[in-house]
N, C-alpha and C positions, 0 to 999 in steps of 0.2 A: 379395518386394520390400518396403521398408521404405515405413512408408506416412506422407507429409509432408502436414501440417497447414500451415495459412497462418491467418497472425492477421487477424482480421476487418480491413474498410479502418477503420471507425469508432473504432477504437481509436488510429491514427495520431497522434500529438500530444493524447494523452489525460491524465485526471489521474483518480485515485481519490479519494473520500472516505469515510473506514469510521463506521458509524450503531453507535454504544451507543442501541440504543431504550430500555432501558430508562433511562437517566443519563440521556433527553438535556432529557426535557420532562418536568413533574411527574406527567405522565399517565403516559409512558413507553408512548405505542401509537403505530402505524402513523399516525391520521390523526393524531396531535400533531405527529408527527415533519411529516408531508406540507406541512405551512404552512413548511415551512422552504427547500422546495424551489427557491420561484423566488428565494431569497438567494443558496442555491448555486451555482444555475444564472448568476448574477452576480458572481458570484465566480471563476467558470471553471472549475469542475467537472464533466468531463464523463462521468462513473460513479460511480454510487450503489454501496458494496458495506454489505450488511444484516450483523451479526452474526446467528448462527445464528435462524432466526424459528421453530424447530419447539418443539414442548415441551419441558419441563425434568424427568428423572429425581425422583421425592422419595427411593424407597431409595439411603442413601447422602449428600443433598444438604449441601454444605457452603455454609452461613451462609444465611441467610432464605430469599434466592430462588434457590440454587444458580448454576449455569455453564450456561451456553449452548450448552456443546460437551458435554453427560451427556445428551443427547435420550432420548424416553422414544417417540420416532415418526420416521418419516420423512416421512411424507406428511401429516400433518397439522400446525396454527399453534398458536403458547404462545397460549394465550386471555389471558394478560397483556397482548399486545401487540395482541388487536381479533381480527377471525374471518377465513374466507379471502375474506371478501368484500370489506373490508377492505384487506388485502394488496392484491388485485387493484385494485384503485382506486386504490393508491400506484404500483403498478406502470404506469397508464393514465397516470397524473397526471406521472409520472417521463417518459417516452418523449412527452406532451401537449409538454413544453418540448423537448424534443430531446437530453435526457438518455437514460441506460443504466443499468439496474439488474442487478446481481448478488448471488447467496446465496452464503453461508461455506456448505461441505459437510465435516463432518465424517465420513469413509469409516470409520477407523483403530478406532472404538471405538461405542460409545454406553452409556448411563447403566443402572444396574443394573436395572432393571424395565421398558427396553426392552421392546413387545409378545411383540419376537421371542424373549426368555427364556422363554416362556411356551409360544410357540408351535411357537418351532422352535430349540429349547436347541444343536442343531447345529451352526448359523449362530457359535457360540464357540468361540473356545479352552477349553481347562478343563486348570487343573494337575493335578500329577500324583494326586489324591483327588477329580477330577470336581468341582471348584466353577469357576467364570464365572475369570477373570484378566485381568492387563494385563502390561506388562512394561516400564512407563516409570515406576512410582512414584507413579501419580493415584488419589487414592484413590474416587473418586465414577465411574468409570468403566470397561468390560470391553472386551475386543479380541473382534473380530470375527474369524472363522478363512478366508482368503484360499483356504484349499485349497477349498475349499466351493463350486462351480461355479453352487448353485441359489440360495445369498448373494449372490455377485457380480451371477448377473444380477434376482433384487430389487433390490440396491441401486442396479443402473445403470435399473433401472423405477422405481425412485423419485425418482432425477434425471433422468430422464428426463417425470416425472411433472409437474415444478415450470416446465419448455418447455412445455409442450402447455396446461398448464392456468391458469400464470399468463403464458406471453409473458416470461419472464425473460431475460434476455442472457450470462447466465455463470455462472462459479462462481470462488469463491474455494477452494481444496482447504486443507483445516486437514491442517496437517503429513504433507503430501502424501508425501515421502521414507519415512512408515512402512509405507505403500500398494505392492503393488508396481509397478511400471510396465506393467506388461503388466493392471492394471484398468483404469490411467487412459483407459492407448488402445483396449482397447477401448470403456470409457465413452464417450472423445470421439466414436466413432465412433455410438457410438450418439445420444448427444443430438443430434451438429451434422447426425443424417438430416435430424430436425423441424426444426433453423435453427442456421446457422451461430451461434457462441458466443465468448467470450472466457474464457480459460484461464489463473488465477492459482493459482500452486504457491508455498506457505508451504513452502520446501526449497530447498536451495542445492546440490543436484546437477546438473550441468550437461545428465547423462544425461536427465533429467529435462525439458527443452527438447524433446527428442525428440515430448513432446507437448503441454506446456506453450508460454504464447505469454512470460510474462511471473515470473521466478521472484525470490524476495527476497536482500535485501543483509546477511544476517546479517553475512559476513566485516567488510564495511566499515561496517556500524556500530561492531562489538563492535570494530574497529580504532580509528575513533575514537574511542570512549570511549574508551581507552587511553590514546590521543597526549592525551587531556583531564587523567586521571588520569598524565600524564608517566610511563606505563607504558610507551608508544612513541613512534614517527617519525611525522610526518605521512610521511616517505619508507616505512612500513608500507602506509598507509594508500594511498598511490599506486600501490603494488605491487599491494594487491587490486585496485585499479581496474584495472590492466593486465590482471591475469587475467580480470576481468569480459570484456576487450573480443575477448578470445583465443576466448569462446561462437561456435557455429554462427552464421550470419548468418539473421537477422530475430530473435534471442531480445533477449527487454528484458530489466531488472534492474529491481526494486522500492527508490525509495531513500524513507527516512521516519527522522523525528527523532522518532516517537515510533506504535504503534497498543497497541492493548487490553491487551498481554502486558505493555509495555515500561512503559507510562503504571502500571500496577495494581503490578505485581513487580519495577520496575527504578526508579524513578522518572520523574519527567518531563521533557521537554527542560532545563527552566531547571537539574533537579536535575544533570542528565549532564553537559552540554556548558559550564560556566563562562561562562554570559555571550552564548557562541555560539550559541545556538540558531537565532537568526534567520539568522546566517552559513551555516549547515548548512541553511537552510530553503531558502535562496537556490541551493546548489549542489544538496540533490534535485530543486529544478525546471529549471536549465540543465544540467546532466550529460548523457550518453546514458542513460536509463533509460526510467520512468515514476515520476512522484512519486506519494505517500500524503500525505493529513493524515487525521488523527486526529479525531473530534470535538471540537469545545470548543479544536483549538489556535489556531484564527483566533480566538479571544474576548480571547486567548488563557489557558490554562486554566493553574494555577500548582499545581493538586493531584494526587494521585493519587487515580484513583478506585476506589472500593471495587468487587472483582467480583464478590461473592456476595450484594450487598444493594445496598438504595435508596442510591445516593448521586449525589443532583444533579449534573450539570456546570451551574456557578456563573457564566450568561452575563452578562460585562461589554457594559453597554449606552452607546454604541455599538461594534458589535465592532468592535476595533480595529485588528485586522489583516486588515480584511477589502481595502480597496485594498492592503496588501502583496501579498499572494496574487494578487489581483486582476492588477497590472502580473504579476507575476513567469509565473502560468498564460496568461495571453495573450501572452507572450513563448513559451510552452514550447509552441505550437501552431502555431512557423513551423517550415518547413525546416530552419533555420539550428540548432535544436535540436534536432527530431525525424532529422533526415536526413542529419547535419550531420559531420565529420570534427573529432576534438577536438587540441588542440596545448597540452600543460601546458610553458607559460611555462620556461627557468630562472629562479631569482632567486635573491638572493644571503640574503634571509632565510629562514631555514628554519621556518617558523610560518606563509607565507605560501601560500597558493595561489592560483596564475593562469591562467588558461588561454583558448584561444579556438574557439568553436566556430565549423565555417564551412560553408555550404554555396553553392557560385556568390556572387551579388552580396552573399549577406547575411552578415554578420558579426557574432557578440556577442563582448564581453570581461569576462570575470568573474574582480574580485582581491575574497580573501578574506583578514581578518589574523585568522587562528586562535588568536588571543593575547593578551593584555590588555595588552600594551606599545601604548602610544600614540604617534604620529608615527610610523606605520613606513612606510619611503620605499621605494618598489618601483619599477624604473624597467624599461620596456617599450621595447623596439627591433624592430620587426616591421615589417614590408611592407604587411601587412595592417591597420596601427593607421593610415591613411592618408584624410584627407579629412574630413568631418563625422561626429560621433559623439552621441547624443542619450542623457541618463542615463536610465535605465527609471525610478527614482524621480522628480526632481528634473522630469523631461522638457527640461532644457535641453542647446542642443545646441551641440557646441564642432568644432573644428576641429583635428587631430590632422595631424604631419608625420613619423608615423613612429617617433619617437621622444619616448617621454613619459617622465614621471617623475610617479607618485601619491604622495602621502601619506595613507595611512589609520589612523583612532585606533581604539580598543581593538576588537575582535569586529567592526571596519566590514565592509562588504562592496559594492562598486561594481558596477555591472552597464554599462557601453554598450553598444550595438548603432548598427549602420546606421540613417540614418532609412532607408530603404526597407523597414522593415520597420515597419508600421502599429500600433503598440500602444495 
């Protein structure tokens, strides 16, 4: 009998936030980070996800301070970022406000002078003349050998190690899809004995939902950027949304305009999306998913940041998008988004997306002009566009008879909802 996982209730109307410790604060440790908590907690975030916190490989390390995903342990803290006593304090401190903390788990690999090279050379692959290997192209990094029954269950004692002994809430799985499926569940089985968990898979296989609660949006990013770069349709881009919605019922999708891969080796939102970024910020938080921000984008951050070495994220004081965020995740924590039925709008412009999420009384409407053409007139005929309507920015509230007509200028993006719903 196939064994079904249920996503935690605390997750329900949730938002992520992913921590560069080492960018974030000139210290780049745990308790620097920790002062920042109750901003977030303000902001409406309600899961902390840590980049990888375990030590950093040196055989092999690329640029200063190496990558986060080359671990040289599993069960012990980068002493860069404070000790584990530390940790646990952030952890105490996270959960004190009513927040959720999660660790990045890197299964797939770890860094060449890993203990277990040393200790248990087994635990590898090794090509075909007996040396360590990978088989993605990374050069700071070795693959771990899956056939290896006394690997697997270390590894899930070691995630299992960071529940029992820090009170952690989850895992983020780094490129979950190279792992096989039949670790993850038994992993999940094993962590969620000690406490139920939340379960994020860096993979875009659906199968993969089988044990995962919440998987990411590679397809409809890398679609967007497209429709950005007039390389496609926004009618592309709609289409992976369809298939997103075709998944098992209870799995999310991870939507994000930018985290640590995208910001460092792709550029940054401003760089990708012409203008839209904020447009794109607006639909990962009212979509059916769960949204991402990235550190530094509520500041918001205009760089790319360095991943192998010190490089500040550059906070503009006062952060500026921090009421964006603010309206938009306290919007993303009613029914009407979390639980909600979606309906994409027709319109006659093709650049345009509109749609309305709905659940019983509550209703939002979100038009977005993907475009940099100014005055663009959308006009809305729905049943549901009926009665008072209060903008999520603006907070002022209008009276709609069903049939409206917006005008929206360059990348705008309109949000209303019912006032019945409290923001």
């Amino acid at each position: 009998m196939a064994t079904h996982f249920n996503t935690v209730a605390w997750a329900a109307g949730g938002s992520i936030y992913e921590v560069n410790i080492r960018q974030y604060t000139p210290e780049g440790t745990f308790k620097a980070f920790q002062q920042h908590l109750p901003r977030l907690k303000d902001m409406g975030i309600t899961i902390i996800w840590l980049m990888p916190i375990t030590p950093i490989s040196e055989a092999k390390r690329q640029g200063s301070l190496g990558s986060y995903y080359a671990c040289s342990s599993y069960t012990t803290i980068n002493p860069e970022f404070g000790t584990l006593e530390d940790f646990k304090e952030l952890v105490s401190a996270t959960h004190d406000l009513g927040l959720k903390i999660i660790i990045d788990w890197v299964a797939n690999h770890t860094g060449y002078d890993h203990h277990w090279t040393a200790e248990k050379p087994d635990y590898y692959i090794k090509d075909e003349v007996g040396n360590f290997t990978e088989k993605n192209g990374w050069e700071d990094v070795i693959d771990l050998d899956f056939s290896n029954q006394n690997m697997q269950s270390e590894l899930m004692n070691a995630m299992q190690y960071w529940v029992r002994a820090c009170n952690i809430d989850g895992f983020r799985c780094d490129m979950a899809h190279l792992v096989p499926l039949s670790f993850w569940k038994e992993a999940r089985l094993h962590c969620d004995a000690v406490k139920k968990l939340f379960w994020l898979a860096e993979c875009e296989e659906e199968k993969y939902h089988d044990v995962f609660d919440v998987s990411y949006s590679w397809a409809w990013m890398h679609a967007t950027e497209k429709y950005f770069k007039h390389n496609g349709t926004l009618h592309d881009v709609i289409t992976i949304l369809h298939q997103y919605s075709q998944y098992p019922p209870g799995s999310k999708k991870l939507f994000f305009t930018s985290n640590h891969d995208e910001n460092s080796w792709n550029g940054t939102e401003y760089e990708k999306f012409n203008g839209a970024a904020k447009a794109l910020a607006v639909f990962t938080c009212t979509w059916d998913g769960m949204p991402l921000i990235y550190s530094g984008q509520e500041s918001p951050n205009y760089k790319r940041i360095d991943f192998f070495d010190k490089d500040l994220i550059q906070w503009q004081e006062p952060i500026q998008l921090h009421q964006f965020y603010k309206a938009l995740l306290s919007l993303n924590k009613h029914k009407a988004i979390t639980h909600a039925e979606t309906f994409i709008l027709p319109v006659t412009n093709n650049q345009v997306l509109a749609y309305f999420r709905k659940k019983e009384e509550e209703v939002v409407l979100v038009l977005l002009n993907l475009s940099s053409e100014y005055r663009t007139i959308v006009e809305v005929n729905h049943e549901w566009l009926k009665g008072p309507f209060t903008s999520l920015f603006s907070k002022l509230t209008y009276q709609f008879s069903g049939n409206q007509t917006f005008e929206l200028q360059a990348n705008e993006y309109i949000v209303y909802h019912h006032p019945s719903l409290k923001i």
